[in-house]
N, C-alpha and C positions, 0 to 999 in steps of 0.2 A: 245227359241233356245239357244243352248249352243257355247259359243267359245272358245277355246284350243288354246294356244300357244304352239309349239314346235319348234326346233330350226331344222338345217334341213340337221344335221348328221345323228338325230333317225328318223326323218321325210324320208329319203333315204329307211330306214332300214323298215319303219313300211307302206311304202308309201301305198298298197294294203288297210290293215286296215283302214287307212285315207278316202282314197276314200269311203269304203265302211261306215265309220261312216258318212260322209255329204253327200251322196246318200240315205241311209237308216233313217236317226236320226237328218238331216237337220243340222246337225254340222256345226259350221265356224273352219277354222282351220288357223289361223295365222304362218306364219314360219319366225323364227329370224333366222338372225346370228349374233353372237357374242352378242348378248343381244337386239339387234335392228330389228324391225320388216320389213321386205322385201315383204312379197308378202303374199297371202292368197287363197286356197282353198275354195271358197262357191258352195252349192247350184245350180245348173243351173237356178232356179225359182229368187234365188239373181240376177246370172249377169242378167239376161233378167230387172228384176224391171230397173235396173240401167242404164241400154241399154235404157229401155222406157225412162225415165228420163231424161236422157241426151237428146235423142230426141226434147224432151216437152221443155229444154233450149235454145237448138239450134234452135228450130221453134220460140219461143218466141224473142229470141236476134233479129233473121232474121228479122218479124214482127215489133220491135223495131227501127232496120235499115232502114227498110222501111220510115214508120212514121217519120222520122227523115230527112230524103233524101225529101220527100215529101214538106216537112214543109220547109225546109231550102236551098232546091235547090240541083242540083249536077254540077258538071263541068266536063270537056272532060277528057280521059284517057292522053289526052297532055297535057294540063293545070296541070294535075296533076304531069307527070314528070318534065316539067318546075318548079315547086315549090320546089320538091324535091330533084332539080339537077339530 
């Protein structure tokens, strides 16, 4: 899989062409400005991986929170501003 940087004066200019290189040819397309990279064009098949992903973290922390609360107990939603002023 190929990735391209461009910066995102010509990235305006070419926008059309973009979409259809990472639609068609599964291109990544990075856009800078000023030499710094900002934001990127992928894939729809990309964001979903990443979207699962993240998922699969956030269930696992959850899970983790769990086990952790279990183990070591919880205390009241009062208790807890008490502590925290």
């Amino acid at each position: 899989m190929t990735t391209t940087s461009i910066n995102t004066a010509d990235a305006k200019e070419e926008f059309s062409e973009l979409l259809n290189r990472v639609t068609h040819y599964k291109e990544r397309i990075i856009l800078t400005r000023r030499g710094k990279e900002i934001a990127a064009i992928v894939p729809l098949e990309d964001l979903h991986t990443l979207q699962k992903s993240q998922s699969k973290n956030d269930l696992e922390e959850a899970v983790e929170a769990l086990q952790e609360a279990r183990n070591q107990g919880t205390i009241t939603l009062e208790d807890l501003k008490n502590e925290t002023g």
